[in-house]
C-alpha positions, 0 to 999 in steps of 0.5 A: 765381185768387184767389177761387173758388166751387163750386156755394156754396149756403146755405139757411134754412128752405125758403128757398134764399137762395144757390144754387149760385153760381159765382164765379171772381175773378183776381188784381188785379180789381176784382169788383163783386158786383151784386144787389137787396137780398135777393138773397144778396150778403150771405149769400154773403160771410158764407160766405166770410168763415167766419161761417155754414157753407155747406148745400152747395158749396165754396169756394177762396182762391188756388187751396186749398180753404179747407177745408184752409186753415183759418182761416190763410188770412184773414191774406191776407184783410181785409174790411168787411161792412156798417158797422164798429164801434169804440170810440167813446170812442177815438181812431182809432190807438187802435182799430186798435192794438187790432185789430191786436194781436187779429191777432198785433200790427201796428206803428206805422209799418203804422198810419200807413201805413194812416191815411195811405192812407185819409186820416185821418192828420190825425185820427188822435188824435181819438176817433171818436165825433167821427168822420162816418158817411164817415170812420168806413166809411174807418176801416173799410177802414183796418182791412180793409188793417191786415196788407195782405191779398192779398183785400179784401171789401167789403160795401155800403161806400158804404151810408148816405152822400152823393156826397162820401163815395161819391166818397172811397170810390171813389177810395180802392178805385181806389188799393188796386188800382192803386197797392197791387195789391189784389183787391178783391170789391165788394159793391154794388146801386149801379149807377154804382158799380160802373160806374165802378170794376169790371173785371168784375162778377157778377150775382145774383138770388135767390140765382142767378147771372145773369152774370158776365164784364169789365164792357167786355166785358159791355156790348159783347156785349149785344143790350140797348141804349138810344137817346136821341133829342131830337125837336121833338115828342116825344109824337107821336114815341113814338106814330109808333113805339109799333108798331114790332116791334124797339123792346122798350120807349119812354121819355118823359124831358122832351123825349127819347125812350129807346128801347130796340132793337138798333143796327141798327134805329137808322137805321130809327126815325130815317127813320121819324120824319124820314117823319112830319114830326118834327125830330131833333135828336139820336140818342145811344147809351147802353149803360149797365149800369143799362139792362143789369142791369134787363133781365137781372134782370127776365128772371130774375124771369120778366117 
């Protein structure tokens, strides 16, 4: 177990902004660490990461108590919380010899390697003010991997940036963990992001955990499943089964109803509309986890 929490809580005021949360992350994942804004994602890795002091709970750094580590333990660790900072007016080597030297002195063979992982190798020696907002974030990890951590967090890494920074950022978090063998614990509140990238995740709302599990296995077990279906008329299509008691919700998108129900009923609806003089061109089962998170945080706000 590489990262643990017992029972971790943090409040401010009145106000619970973690609470008890129980997180359990093994060695090689990629745990994607799921939640609306504003539900404690954030405050949690501060937690972990030292910045503020829990208000109860604990938490653990491969199988220790981190309370009996110290403050050792984050040699093993790197993270990104948020956007990085740098000196602008020096070049990229430049600021991660500096970093490295807060860090008890990295060489320069280490600083090409991590430039190299993170593809700025071609840049190394121009000043980062020069630097785009999707190079900069890499820079970024590039400092998180600079002594090779065992744990790397990240916070909200693709924040502020377009589909080819988010593409790089991605790709980049797949080659940690599968070519560099790296955990990663991946803040996020981008859905397809994590679906694409994470083995197992976990889901927070209002400081609470929801769920957490292997995202496979997650999607797999649910009861909460989205059905396209193309038909010729799709108005009519959605009032012929606007009563039926196993379709929890019906959604118009152009010419394709989005039905959510459960999987047996599936046959059903499709005969009820074939009975109704409705062509069906195409029943498409989507289990996405967008369709997933929704149900289980609109749930636990109450709707």
């Amino acid at each position: 177990m590489v990262l643990r929490t017992v029972n971790l809580s943090k409040r401010f005021g009145n106000r619970w902004a973690v609470a008890d949360l129980n997180l359990a992350v093994e060695s090689g994942q990629i745990f994607g660490f799921l939640g609306p804004n504003g539900a404690g994602k954030s405050t949690t890795i501060r937690m972990l990461l030292a910045l503020i002091k829990p208000s109860r709970g604990t938490y653990e750094f491969f199988d220790q108590d981190a309370r009996q580590l110290g403050i050792g333990v984050y040699r093993k660790i790197g993270a990104l919380v948020e956007k990085p900072d740098f000196y602008l007016y020096l070049s990229a080597e430049r600021n991660l010899k500096m970093l490295g030297e807060l860090s008890g002195g990295v060489s320069s063979q280490r600083i090409d390697e991590v430039l190299e992982i993170v593809k700025l190798q071609d840049r190394a020696s121009d000043k980062v003010k020069n630097y785009s907002h999707g190079m900069r974030q890499r820079l970024g990890i590039a400092q998180a991997i600079l002594c090779d951590p065992e744990l790397i967090i990240l916070d909200e890494p693709t924040t502020g940036l377009d589909p080819v920074g988010i593409k790089e950022i991605r790709d980049l978090i797949v080659s940690l963990a599968h070519d560099f063998g790296k955990t990663i614990f991946l803040s996020s509140h981008l859905l397809h992001e994590v679906e694409q990238v994470c083995s197992h995740m976990a889901i927070i709302d209002n400081g609470k955990l929801v769920v957490q599990g292997a995202v496979h296995d997650l999607l797999k077990a649910t009861d909460y499943f989205v059905t396209e279906i193309a038909v010729d008329d799709p108005e009519r299509a959605r009032t012929v089964l606007a009563d039926e008691p196993r379709i929890r919700q019906i959604t118009l998108t152009e010419n394709t109803l989005k039905v959510q129900a459960a999987v047996e009923a599936r046959p059903d609806l499709v005969e009820r509309l074939v009975q109704n003089g409705l062509k069906v061109s195409a029943v498409i089962p989507r289990t996405s986890l967008e369709d997933y998170y929704l149900s289980l945080v609109q749930h636990s706000d109450g709707q």
